[in-house]
PDB file with one MODEL, atoms N, CA, C and O in Angstrom:
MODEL        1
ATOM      1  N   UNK A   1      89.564 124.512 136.710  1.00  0.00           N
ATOM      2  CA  UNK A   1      89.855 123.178 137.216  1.00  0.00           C
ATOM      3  C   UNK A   1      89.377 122.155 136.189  1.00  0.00           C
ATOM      4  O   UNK A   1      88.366 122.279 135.497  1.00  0.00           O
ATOM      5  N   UNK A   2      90.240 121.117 136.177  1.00  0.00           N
ATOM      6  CA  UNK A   2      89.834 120.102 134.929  1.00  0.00           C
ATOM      7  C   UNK A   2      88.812 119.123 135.452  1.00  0.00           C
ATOM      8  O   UNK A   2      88.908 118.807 136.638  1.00  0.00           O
ATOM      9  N   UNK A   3      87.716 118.532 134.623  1.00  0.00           N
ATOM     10  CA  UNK A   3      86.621 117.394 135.263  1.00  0.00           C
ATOM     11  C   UNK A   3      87.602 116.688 135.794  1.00  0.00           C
ATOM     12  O   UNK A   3      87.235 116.524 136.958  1.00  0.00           O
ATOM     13  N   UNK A   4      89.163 115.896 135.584  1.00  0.00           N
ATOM     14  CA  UNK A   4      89.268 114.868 136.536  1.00  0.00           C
ATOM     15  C   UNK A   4      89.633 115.307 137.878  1.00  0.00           C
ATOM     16  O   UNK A   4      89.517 114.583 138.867  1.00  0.00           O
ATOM     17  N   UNK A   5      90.172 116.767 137.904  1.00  0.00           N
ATOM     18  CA  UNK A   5      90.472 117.460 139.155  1.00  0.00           C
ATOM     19  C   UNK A   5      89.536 117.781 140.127  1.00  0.00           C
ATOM     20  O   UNK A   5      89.794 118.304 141.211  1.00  0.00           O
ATOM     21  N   UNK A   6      88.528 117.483 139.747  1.00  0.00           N
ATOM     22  CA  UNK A   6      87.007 117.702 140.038  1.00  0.00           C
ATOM     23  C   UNK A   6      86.820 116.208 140.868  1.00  0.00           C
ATOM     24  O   UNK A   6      86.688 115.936 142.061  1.00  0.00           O
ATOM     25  N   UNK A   7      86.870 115.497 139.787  1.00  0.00           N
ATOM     26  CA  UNK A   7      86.934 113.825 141.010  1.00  0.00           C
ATOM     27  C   UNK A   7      87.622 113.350 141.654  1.00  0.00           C
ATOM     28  O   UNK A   7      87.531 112.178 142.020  1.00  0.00           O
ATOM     29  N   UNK A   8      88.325 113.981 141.906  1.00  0.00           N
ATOM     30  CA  UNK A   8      89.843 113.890 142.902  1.00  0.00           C
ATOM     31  C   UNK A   8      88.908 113.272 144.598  1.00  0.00           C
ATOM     32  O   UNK A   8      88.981 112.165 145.132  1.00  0.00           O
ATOM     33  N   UNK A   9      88.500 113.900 144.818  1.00  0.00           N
ATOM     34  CA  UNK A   9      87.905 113.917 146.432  1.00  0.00           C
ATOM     35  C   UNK A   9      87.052 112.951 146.486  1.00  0.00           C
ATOM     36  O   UNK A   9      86.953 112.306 147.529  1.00  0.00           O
ATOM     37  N   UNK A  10      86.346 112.685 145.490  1.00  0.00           N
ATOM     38  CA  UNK A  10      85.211 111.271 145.749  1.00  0.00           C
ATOM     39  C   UNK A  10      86.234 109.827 144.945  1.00  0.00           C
ATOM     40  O   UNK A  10      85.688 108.737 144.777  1.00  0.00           O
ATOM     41  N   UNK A  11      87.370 110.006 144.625  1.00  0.00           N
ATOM     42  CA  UNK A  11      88.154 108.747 144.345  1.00  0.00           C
ATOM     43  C   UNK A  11      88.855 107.975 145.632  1.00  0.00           C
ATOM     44  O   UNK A  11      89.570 108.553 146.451  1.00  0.00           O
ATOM     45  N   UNK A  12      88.535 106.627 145.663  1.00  0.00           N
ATOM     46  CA  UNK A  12      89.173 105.959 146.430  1.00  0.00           C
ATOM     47  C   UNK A  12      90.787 106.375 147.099  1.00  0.00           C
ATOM     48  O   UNK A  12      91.325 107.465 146.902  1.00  0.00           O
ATOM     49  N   UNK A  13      91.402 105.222 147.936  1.00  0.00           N
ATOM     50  CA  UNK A  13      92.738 105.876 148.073  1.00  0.00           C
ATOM     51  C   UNK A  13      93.492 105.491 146.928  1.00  0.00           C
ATOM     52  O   UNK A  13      94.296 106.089 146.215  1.00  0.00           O
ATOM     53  N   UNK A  14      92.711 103.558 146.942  1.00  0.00           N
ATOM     54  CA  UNK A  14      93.283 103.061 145.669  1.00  0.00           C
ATOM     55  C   UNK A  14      93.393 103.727 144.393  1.00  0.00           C
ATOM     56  O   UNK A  14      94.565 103.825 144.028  1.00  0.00           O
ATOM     57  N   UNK A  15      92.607 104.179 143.661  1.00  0.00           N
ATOM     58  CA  UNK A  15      92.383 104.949 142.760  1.00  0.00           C
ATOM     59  C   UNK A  15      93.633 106.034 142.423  1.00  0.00           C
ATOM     60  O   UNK A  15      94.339 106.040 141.415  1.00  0.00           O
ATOM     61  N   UNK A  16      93.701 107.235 143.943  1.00  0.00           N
ATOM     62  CA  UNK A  16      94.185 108.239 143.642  1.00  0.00           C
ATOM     63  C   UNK A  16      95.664 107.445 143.337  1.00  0.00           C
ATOM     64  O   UNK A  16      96.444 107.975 142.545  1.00  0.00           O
ATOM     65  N   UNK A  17      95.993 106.260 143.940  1.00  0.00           N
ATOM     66  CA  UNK A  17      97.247 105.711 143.796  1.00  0.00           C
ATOM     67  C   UNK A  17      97.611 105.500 142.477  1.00  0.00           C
ATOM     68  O   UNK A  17      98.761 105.766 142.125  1.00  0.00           O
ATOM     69  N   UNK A  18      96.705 105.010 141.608  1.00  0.00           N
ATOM     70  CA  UNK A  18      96.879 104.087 140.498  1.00  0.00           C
ATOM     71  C   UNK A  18      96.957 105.064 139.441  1.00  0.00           C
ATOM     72  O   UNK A  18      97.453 104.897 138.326  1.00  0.00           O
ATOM     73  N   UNK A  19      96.136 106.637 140.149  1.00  0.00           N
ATOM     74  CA  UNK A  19      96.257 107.950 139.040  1.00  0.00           C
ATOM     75  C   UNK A  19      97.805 108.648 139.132  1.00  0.00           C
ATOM     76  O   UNK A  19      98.485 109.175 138.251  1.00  0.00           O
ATOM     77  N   UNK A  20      97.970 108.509 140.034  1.00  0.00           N
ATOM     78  CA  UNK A  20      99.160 109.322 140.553  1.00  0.00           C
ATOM     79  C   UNK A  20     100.371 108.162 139.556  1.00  0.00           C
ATOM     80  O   UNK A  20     101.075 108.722 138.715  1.00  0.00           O
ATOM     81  N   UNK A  21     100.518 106.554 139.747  1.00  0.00           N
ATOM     82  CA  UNK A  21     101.375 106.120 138.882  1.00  0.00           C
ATOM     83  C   UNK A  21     101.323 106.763 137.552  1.00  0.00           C
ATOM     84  O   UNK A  21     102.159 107.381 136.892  1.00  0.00           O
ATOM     85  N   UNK A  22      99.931 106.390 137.333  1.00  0.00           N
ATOM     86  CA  UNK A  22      99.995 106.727 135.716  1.00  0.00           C
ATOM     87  C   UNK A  22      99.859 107.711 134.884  1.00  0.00           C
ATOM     88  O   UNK A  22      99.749 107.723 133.658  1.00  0.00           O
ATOM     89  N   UNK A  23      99.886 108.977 136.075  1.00  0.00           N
ATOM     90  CA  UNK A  23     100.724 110.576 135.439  1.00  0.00           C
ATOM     91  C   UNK A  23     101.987 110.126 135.917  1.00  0.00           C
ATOM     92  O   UNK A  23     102.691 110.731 135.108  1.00  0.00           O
ATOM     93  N   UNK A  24     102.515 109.720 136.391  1.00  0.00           N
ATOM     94  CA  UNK A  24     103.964 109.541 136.227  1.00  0.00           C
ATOM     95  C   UNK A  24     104.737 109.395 135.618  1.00  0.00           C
ATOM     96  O   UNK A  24     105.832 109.930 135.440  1.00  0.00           O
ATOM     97  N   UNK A  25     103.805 108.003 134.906  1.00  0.00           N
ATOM     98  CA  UNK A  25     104.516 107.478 133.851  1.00  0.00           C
ATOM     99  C   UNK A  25     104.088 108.584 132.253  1.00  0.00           C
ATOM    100  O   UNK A  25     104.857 108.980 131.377  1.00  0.00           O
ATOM    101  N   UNK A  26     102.909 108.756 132.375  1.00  0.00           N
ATOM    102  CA  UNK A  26     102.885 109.747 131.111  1.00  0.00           C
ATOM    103  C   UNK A  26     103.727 110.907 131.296  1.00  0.00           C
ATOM    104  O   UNK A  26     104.023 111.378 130.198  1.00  0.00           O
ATOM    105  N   UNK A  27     104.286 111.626 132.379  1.00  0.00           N
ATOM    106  CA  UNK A  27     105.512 112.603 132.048  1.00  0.00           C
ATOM    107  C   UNK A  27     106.886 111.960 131.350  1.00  0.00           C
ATOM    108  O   UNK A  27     107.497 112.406 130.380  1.00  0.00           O
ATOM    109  N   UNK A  28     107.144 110.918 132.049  1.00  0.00           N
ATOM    110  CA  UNK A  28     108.119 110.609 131.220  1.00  0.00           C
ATOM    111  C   UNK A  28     107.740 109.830 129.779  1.00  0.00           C
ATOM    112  O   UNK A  28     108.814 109.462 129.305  1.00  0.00           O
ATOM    113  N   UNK A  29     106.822 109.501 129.048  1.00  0.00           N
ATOM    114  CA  UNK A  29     106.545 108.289 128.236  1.00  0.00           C
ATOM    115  C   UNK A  29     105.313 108.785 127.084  1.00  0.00           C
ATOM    116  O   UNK A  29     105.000 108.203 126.046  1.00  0.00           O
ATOM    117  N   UNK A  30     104.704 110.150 127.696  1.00  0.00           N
ATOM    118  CA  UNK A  30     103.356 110.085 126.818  1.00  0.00           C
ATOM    119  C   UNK A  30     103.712 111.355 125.830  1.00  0.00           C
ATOM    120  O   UNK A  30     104.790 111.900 125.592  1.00  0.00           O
ATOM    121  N   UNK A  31     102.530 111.581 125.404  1.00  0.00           N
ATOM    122  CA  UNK A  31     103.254 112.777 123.874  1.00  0.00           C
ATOM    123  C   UNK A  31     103.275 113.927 124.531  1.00  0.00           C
ATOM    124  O   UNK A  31     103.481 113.714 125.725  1.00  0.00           O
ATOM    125  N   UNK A  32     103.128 115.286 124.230  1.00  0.00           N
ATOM    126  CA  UNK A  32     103.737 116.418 125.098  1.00  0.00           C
ATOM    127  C   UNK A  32     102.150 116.907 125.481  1.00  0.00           C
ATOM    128  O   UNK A  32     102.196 118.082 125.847  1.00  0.00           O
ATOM    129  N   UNK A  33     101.252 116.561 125.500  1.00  0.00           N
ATOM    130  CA  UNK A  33     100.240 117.310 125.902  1.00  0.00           C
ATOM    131  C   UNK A  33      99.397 116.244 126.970  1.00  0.00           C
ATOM    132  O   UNK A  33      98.424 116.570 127.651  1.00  0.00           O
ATOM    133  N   UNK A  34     100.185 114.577 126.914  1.00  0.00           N
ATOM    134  CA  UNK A  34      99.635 114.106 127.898  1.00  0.00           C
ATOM    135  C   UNK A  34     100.631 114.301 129.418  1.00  0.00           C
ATOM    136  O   UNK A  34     100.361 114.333 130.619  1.00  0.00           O
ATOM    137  N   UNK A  35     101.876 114.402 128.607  1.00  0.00           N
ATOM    138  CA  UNK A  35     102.931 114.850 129.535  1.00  0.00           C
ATOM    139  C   UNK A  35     102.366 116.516 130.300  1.00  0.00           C
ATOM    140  O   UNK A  35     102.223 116.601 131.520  1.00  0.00           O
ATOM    141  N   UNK A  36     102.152 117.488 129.544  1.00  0.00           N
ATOM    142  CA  UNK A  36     101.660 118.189 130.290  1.00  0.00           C
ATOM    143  C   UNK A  36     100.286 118.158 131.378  1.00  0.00           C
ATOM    144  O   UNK A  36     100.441 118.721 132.461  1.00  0.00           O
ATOM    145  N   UNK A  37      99.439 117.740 131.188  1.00  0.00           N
ATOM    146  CA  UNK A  37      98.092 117.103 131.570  1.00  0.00           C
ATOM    147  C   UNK A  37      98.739 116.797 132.956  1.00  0.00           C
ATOM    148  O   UNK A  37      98.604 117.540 133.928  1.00  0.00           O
ATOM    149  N   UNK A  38      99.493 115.570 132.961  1.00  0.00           N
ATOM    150  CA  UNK A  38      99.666 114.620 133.372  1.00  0.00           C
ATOM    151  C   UNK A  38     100.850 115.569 134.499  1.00  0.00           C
ATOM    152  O   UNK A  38     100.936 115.055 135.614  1.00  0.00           O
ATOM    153  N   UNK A  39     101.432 116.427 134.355  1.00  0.00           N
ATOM    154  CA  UNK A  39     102.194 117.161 135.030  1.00  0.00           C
ATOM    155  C   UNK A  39     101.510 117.837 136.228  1.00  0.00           C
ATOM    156  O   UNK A  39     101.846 117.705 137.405  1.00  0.00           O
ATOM    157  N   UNK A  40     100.475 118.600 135.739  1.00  0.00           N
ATOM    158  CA  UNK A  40      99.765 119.536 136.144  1.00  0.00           C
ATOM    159  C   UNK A  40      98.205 118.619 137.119  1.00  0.00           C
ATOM    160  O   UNK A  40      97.410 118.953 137.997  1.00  0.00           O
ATOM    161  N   UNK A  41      98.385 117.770 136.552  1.00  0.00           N
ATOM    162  CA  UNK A  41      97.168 116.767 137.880  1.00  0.00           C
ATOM    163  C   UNK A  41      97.916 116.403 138.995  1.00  0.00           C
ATOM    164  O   UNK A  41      97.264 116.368 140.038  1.00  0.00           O
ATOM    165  N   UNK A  42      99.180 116.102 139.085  1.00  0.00           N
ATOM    166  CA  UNK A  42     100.350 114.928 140.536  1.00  0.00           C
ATOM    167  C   UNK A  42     100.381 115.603 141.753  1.00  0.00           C
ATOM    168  O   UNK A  42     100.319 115.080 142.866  1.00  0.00           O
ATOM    169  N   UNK A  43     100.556 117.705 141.292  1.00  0.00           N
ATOM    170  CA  UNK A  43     100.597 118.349 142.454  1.00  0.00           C
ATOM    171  C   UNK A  43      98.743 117.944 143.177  1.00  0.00           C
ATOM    172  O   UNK A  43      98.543 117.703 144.368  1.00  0.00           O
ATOM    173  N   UNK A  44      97.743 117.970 142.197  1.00  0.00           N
ATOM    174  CA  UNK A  44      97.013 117.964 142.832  1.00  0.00           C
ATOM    175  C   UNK A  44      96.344 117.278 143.890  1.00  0.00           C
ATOM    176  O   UNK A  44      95.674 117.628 144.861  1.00  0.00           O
ATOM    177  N   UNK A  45      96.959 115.545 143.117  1.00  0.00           N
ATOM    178  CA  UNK A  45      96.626 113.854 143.644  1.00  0.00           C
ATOM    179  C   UNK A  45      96.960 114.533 144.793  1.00  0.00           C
ATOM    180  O   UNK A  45      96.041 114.905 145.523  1.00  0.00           O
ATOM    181  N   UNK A  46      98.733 114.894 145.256  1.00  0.00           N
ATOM    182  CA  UNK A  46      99.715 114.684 146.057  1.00  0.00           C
ATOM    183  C   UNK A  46      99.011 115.568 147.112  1.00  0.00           C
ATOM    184  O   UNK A  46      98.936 115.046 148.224  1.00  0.00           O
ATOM    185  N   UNK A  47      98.370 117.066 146.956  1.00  0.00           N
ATOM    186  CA  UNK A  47      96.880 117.492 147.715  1.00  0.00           C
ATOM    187  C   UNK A  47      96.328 117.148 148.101  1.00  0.00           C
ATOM    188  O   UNK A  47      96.115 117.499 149.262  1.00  0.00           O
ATOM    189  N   UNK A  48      95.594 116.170 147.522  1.00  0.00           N
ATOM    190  CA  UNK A  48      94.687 115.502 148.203  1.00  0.00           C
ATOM    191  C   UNK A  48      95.001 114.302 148.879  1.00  0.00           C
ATOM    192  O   UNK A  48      94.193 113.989 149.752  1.00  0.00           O
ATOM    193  N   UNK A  49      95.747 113.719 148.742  1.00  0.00           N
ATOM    194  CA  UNK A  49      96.733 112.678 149.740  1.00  0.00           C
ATOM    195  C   UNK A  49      96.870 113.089 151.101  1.00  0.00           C
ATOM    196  O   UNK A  49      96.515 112.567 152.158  1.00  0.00           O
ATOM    197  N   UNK A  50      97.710 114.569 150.714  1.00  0.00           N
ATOM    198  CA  UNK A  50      97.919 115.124 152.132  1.00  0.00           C
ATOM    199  C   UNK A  50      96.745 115.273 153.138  1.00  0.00           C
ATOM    200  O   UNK A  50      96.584 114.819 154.270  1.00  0.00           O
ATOM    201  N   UNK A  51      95.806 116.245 152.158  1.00  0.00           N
ATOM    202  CA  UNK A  51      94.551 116.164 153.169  1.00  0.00           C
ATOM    203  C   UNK A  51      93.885 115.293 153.334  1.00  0.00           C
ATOM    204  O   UNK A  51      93.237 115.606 154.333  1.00  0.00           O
ATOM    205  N   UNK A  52      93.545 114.249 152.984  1.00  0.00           N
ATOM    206  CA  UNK A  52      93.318 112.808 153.467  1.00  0.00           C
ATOM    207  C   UNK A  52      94.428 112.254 154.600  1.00  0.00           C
ATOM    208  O   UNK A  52      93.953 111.157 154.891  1.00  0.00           O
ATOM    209  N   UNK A  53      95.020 112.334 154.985  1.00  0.00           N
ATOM    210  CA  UNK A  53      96.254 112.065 155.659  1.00  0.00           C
ATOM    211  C   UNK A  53      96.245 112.698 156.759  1.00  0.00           C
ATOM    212  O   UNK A  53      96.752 112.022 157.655  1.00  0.00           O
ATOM    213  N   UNK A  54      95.821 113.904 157.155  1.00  0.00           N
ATOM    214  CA  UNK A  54      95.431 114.946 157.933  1.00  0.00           C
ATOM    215  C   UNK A  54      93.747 114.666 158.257  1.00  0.00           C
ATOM    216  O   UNK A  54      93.317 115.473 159.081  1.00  0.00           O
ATOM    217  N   UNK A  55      93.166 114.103 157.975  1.00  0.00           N
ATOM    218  CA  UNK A  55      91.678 114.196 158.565  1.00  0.00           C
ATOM    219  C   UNK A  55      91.505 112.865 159.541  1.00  0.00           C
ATOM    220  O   UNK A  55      91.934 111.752 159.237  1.00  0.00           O
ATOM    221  N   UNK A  56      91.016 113.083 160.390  1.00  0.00           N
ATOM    222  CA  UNK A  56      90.952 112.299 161.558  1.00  0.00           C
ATOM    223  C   UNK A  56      90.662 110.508 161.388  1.00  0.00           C
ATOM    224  O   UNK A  56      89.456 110.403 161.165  1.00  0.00           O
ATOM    225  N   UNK A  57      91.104 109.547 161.404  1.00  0.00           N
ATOM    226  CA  UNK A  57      90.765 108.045 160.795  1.00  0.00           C
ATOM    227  C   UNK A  57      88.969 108.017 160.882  1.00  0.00           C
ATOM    228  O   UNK A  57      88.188 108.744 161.496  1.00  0.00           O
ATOM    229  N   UNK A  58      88.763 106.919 160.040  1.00  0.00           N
ATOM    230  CA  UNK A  58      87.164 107.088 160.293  1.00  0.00           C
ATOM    231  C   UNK A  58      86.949 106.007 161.255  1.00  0.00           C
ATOM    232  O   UNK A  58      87.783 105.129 161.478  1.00  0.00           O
ATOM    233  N   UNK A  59      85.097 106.154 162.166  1.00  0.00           N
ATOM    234  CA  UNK A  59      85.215 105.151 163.271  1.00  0.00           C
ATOM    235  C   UNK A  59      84.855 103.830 162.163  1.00  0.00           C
ATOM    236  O   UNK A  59      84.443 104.082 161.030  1.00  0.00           O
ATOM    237  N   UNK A  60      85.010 102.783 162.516  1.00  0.00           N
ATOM    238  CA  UNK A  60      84.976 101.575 162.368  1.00  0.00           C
ATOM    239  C   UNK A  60      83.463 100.864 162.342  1.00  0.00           C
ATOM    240  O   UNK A  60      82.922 100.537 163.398  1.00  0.00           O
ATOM    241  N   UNK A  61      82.864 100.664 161.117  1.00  0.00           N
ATOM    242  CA  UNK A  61      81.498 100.426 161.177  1.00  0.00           C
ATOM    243  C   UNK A  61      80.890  98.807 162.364  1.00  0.00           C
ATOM    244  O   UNK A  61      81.110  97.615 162.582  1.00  0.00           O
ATOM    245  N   UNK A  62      80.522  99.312 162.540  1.00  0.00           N
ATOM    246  CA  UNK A  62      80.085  97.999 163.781  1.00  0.00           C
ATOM    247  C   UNK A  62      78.877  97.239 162.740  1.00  0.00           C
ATOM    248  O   UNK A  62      78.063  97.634 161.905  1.00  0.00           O
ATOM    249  N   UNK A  63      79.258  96.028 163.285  1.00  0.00           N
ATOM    250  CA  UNK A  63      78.132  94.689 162.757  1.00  0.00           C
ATOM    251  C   UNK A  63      77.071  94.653 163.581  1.00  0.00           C
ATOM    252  O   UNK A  63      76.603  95.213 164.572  1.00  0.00           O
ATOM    253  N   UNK A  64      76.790  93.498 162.552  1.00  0.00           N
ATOM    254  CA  UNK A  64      75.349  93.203 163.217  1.00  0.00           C
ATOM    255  C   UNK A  64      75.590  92.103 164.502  1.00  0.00           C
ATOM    256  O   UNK A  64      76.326  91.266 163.979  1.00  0.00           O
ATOM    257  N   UNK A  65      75.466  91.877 165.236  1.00  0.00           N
ATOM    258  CA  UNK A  65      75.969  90.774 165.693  1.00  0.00           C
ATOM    259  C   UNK A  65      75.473  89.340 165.047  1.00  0.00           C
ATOM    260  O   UNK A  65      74.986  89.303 163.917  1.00  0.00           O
ATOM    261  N   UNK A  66      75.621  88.292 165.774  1.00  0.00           N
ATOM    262  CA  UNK A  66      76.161  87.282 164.993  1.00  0.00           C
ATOM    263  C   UNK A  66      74.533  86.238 165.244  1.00  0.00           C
ATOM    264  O   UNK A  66      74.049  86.083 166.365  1.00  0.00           O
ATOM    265  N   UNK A  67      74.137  85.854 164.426  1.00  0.00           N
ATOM    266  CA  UNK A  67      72.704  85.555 164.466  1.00  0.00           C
ATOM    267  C   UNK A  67      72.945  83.968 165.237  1.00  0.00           C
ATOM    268  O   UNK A  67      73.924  83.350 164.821  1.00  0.00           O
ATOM    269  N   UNK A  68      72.372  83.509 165.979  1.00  0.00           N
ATOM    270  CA  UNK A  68      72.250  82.121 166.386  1.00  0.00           C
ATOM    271  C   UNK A  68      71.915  81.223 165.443  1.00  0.00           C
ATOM    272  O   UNK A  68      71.070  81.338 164.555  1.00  0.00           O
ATOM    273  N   UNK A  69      72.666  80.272 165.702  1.00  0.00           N
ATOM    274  CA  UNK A  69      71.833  78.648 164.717  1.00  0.00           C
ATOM    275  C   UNK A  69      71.191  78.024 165.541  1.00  0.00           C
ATOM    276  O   UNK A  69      71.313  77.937 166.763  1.00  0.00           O
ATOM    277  N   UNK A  70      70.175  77.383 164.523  1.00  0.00           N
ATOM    278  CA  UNK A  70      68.993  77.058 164.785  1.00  0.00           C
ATOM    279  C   UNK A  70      69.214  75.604 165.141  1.00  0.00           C
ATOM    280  O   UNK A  70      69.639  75.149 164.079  1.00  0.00           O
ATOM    281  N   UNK A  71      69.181  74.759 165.875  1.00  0.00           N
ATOM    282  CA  UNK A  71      69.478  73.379 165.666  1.00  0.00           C
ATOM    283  C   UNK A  71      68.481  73.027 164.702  1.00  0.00           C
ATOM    284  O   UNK A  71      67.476  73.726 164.578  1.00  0.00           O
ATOM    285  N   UNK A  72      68.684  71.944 163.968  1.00  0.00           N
ATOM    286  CA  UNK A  72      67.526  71.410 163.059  1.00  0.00           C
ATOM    287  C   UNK A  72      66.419  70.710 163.671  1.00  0.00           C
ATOM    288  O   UNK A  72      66.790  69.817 164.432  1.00  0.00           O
ATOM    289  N   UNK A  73      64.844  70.893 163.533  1.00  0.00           N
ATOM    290  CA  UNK A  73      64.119  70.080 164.228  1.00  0.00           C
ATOM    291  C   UNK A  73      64.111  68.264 164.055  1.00  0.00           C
ATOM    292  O   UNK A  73      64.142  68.006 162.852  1.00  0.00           O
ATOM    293  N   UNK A  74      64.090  67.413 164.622  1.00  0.00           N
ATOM    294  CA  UNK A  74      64.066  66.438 164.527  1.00  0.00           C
ATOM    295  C   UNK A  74      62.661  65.972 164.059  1.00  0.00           C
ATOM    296  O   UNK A  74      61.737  66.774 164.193  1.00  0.00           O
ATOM    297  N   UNK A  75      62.403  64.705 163.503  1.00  0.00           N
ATOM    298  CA  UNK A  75      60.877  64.176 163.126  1.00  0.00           C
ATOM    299  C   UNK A  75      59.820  64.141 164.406  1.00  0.00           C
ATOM    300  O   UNK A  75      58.773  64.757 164.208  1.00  0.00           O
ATOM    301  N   UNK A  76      59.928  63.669 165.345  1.00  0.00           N
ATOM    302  CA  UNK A  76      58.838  63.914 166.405  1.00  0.00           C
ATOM    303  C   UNK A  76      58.481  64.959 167.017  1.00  0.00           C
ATOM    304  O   UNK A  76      57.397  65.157 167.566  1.00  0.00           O
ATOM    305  N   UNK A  77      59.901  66.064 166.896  1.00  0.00           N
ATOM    306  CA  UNK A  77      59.324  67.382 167.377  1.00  0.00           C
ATOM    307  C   UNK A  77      58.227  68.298 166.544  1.00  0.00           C
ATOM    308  O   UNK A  77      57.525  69.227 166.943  1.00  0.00           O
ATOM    309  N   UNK A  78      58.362  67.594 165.035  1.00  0.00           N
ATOM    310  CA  UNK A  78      57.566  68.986 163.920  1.00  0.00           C
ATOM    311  C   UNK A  78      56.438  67.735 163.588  1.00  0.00           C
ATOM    312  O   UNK A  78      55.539  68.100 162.830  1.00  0.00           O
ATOM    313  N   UNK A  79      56.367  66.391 164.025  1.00  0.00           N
ATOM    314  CA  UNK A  79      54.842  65.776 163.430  1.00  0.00           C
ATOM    315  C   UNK A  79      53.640  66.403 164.531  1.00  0.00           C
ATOM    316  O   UNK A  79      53.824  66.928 165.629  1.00  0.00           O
ATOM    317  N   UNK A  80      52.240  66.113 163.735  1.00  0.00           N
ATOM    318  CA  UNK A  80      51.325  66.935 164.139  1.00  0.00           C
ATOM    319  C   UNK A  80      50.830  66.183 165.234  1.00  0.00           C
ATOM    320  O   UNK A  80      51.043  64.983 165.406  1.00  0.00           O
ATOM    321  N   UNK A  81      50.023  67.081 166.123  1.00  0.00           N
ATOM    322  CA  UNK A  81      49.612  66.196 167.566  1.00  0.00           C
ATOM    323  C   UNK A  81      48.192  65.151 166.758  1.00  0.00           C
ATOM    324  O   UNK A  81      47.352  65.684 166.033  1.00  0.00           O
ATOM    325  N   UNK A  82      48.192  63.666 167.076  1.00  0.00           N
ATOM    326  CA  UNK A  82      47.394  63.099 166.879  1.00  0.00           C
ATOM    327  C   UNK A  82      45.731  63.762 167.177  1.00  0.00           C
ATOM    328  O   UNK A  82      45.444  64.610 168.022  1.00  0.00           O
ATOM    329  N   UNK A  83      44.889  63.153 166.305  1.00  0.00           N
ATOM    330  CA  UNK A  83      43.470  63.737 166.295  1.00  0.00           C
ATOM    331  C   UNK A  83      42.640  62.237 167.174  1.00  0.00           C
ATOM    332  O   UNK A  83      42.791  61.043 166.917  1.00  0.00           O
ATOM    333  N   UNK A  84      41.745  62.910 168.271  1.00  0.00           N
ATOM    334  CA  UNK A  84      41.302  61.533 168.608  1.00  0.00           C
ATOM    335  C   UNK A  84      40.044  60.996 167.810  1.00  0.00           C
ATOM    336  O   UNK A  84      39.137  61.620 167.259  1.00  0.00           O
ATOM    337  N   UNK A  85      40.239  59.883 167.906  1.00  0.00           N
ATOM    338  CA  UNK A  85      38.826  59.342 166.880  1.00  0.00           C
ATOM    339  C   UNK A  85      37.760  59.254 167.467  1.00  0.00           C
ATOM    340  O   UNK A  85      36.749  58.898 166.861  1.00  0.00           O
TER     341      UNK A  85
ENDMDL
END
């Protein structure tokens, strides 16, 4: 198995997308050994597509909920309590 066939499974979806164009385009366009390369990785992308495609959606990460605002204190609420003399 080749190192990039190897990172197949920890690549994004984006990724496998943008790999899969651009063995595409090197079969038709690149010299004969990127054309081959490039032949021999698409069945694999197209593998791992499938089984990504087949594994159950993931659940949906939940937030934090939503923190309250603070009203701003006004000047008489934050001055200090008078000291008696």
């Amino acid at each position: 198995m080749t190192p990039l066939a190897e990172k197949l499974p920890t690549m994004s979806d984006a990724d496998l997308k943008a790999l899969r164009a651009n063995a595409a385009r090197m079969v038709g366009h690149g010299s004969p050994v990127q054309a081959t390369t490039a032949a021999d990785i698409i069945p694999l992308i197209d593998d791992e597509v499938v089984r990504r495609s087949a594994l159950p959606p993931a659940a949906p990460k939940k937030r934090a909920p939503a923190k309250k605002k603070v009203v701003p204190a006004s000047g008489h609420q934050t001055a200090l309590p008078s000291k008696p003399a």
